[in-house]
DSSP file (Angstrom, degrees, kcal/mol; ACC not computed):
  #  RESIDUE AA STRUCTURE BP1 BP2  ACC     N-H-->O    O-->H-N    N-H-->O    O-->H-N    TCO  KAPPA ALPHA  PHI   PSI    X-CA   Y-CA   Z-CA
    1    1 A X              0   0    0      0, 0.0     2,-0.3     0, 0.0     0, 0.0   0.000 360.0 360.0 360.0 136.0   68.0  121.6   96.7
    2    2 A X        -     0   0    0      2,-0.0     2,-0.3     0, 0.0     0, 0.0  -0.864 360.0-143.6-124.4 175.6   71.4  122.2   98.4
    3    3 A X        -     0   0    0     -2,-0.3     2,-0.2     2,-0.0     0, 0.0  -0.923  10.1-170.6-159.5 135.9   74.8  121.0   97.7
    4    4 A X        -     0   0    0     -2,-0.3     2,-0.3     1,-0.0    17,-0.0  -0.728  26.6-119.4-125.6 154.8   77.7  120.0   99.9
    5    5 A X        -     0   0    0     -2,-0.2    17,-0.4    17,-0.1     2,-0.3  -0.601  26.8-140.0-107.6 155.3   81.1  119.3   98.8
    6    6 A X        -     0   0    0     -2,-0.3     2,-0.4    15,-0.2    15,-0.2  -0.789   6.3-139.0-103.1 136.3   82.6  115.9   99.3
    7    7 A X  E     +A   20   0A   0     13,-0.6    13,-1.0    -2,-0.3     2,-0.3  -0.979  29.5 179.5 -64.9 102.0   86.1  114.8  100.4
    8    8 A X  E     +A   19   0A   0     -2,-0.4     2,-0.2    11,-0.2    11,-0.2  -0.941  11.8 155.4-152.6 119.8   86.9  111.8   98.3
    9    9 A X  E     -A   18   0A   0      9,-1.6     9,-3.2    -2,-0.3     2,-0.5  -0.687  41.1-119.2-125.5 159.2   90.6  109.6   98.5
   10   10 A X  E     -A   17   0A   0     -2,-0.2     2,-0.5     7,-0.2     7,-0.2  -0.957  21.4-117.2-127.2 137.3   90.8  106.3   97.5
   11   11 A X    >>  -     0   0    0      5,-0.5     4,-1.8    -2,-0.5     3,-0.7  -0.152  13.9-148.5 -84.2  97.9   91.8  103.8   99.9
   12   12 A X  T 34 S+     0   0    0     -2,-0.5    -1,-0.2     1,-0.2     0, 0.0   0.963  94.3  48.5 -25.6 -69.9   95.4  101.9   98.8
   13   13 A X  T 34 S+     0   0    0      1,-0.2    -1,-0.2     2,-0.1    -2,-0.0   0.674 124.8  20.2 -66.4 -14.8   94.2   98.5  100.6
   14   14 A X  T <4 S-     0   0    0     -3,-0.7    -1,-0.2     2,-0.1    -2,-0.1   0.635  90.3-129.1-124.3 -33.3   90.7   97.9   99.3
   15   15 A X     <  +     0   0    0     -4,-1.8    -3,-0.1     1,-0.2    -2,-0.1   0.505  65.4 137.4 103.5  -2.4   90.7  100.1   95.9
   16   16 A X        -     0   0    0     -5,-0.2     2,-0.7     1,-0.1    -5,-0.5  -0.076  52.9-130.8 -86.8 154.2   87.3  101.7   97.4
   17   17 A X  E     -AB  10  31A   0     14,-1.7    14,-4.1    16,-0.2     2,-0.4  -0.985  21.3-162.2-125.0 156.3   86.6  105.3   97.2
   18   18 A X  E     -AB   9  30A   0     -9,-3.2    -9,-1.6    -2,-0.7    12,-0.2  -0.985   7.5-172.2-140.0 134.1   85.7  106.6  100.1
   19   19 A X  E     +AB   8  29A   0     10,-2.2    10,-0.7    -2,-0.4     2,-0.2  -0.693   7.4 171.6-114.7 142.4   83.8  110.2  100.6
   20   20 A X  E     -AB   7  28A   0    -13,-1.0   -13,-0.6     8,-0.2     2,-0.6  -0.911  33.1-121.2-168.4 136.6   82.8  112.3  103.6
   21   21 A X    >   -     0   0    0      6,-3.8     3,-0.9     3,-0.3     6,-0.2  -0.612  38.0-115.7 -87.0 140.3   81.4  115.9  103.8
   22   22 A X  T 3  S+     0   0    0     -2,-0.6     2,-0.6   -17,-0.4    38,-0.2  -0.375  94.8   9.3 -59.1 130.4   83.7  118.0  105.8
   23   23 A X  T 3  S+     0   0    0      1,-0.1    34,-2.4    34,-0.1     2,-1.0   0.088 104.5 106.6  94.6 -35.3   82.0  119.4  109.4
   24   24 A X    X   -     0   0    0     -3,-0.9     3,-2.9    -2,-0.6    -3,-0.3  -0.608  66.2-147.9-111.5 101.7   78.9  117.1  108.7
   25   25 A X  T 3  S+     0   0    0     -2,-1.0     3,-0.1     1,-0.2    -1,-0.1   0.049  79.6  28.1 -51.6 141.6   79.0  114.1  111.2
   26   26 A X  T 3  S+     0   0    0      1,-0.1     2,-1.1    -5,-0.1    -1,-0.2   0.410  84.5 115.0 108.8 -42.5   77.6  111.2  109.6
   27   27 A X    <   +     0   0    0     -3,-2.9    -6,-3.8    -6,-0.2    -3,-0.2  -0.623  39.8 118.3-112.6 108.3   78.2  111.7  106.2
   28   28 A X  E     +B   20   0A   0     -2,-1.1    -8,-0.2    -8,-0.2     2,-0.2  -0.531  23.7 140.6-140.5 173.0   80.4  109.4  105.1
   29   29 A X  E     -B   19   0A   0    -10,-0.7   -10,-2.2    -2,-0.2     2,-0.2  -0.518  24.4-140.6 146.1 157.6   80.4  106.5  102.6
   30   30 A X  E     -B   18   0A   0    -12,-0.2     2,-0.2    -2,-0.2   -12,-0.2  -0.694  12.4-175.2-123.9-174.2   82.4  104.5   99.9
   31   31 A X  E     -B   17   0A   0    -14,-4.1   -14,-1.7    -2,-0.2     6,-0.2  -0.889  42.7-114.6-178.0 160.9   81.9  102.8   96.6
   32   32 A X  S    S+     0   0    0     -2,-0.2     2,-0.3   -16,-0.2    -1,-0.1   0.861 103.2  12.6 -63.9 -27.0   83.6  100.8   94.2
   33   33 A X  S  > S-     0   0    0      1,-0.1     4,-1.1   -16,-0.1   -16,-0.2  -0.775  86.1-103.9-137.5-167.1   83.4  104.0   91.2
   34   34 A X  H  > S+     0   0    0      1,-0.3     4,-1.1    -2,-0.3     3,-0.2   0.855 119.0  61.2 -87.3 -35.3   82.7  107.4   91.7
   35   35 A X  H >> S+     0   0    0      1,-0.3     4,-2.6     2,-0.2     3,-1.4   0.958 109.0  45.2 -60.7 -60.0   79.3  107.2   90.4
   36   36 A X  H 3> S+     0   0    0      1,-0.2     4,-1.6     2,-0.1    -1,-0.3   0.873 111.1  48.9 -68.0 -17.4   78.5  104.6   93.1
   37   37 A X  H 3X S+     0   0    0     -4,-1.1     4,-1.1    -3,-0.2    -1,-0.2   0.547 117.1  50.1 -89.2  -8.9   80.3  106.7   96.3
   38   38 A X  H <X S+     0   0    0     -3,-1.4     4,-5.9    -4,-1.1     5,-0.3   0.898 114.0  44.4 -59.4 -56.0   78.0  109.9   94.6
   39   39 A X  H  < S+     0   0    0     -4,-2.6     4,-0.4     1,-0.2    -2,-0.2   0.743 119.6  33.3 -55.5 -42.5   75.4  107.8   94.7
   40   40 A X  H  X S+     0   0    0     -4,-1.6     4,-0.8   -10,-0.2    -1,-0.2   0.777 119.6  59.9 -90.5 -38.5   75.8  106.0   98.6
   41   41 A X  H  X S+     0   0    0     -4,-1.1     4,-2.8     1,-0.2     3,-0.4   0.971 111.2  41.3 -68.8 -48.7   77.3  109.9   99.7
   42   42 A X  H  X S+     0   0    0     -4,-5.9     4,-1.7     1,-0.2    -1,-0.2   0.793 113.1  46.9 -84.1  -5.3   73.9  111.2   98.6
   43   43 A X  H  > S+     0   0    0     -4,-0.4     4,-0.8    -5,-0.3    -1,-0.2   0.704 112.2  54.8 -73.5 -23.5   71.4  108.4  100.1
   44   44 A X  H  X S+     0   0    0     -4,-0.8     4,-1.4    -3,-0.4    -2,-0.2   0.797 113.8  43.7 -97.5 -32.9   73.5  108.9  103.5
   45   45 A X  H  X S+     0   0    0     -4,-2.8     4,-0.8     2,-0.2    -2,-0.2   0.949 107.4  53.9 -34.2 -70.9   72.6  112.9  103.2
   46   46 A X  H  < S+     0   0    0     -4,-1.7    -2,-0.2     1,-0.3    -3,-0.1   0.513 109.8  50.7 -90.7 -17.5   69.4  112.6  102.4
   47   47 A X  H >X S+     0   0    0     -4,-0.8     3,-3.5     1,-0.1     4,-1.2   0.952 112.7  44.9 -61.6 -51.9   68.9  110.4  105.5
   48   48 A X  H 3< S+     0   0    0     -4,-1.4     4,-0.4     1,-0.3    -2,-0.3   0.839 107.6  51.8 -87.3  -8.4   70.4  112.5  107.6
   49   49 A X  T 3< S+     0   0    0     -4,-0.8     3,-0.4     2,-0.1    -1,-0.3   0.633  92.5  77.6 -66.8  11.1   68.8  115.6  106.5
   50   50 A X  T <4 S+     0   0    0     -3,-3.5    -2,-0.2     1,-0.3    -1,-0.1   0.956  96.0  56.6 -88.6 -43.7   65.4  113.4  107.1
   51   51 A X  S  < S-     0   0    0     -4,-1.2     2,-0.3     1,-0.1    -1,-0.3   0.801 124.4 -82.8 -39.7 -24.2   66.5  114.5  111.0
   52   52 A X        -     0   0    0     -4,-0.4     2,-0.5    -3,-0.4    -1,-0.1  -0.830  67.7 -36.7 142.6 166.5   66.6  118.2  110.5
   53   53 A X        -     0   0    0     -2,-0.3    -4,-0.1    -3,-0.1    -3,-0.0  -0.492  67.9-114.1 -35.6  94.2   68.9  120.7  109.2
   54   54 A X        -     0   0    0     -2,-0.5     2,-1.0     1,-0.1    -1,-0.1   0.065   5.9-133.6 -81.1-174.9   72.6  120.1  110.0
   55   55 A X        -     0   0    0    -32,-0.1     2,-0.2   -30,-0.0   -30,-0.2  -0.773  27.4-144.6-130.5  78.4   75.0  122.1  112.2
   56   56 A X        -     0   0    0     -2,-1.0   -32,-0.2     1,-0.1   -33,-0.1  -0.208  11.0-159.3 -20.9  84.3   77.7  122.2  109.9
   57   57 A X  S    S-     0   0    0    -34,-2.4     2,-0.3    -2,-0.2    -1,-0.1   0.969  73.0  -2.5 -52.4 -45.1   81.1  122.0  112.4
   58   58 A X  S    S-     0   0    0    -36,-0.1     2,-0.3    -3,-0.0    -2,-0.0  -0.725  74.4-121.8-140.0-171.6   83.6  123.4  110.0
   59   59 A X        -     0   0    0     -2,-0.3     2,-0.3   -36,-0.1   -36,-0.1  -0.997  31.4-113.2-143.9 127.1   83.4  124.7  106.1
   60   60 A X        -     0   0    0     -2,-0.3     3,-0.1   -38,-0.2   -55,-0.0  -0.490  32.4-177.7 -82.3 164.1   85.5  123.2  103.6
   61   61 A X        -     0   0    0     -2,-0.3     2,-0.3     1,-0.2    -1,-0.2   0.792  43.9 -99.2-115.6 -72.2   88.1  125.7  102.3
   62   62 A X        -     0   0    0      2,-0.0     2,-0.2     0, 0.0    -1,-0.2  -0.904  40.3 -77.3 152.8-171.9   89.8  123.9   99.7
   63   63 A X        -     0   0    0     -2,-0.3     2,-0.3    -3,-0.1    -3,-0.0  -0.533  35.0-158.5-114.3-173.7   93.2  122.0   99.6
   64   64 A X        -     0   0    0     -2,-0.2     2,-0.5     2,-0.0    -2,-0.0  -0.971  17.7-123.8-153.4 152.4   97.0  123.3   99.3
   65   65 A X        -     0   0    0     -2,-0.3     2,-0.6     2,-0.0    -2,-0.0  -0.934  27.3-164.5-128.1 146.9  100.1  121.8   98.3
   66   66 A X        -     0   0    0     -2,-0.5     2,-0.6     1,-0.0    -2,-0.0  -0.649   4.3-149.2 -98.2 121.6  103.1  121.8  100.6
   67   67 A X        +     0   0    0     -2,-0.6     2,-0.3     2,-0.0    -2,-0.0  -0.764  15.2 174.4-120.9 163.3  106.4  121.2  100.1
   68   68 A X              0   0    0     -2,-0.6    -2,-0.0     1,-0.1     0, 0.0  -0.920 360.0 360.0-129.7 143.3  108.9  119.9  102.0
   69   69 A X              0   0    0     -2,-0.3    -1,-0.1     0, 0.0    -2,-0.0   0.643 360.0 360.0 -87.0 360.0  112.9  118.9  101.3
């Protein structure tokens, strides 16, 4: 079993959330609660691991907060 962290904002205009793993093209997806954008992030995975192994562009780090005046 692996596990890849998610990116997950919710979209002003539609209300959706929408998720995408950092580095891994392709994995992407929304849903109306979180449970369903887990759910559509991890069908949308497990497809594309059905290709092979991916080649992970970047590595998520984590986030920061900036300030500005």
């Amino acid at each position: 079993m692996k596990n890849f962290t998610a990116v997950i904002e919710r979209d002003a205009d539609t209300g959706l959330y929408v998720g995408w793993v950092p580095g891994f093209p392709g994995a992407h997806s929304q849903g109306a609660t979180l449970d369903e954008l887990r759910s559509n992030l991890q069908e949308v995975i497990e497809m594309l691991l059905e290709e092979g192994a991916p080649r992970l562009e970047s590595e998520f780090v984590g986030t920061q907060t900036v300030e500005v005046a």
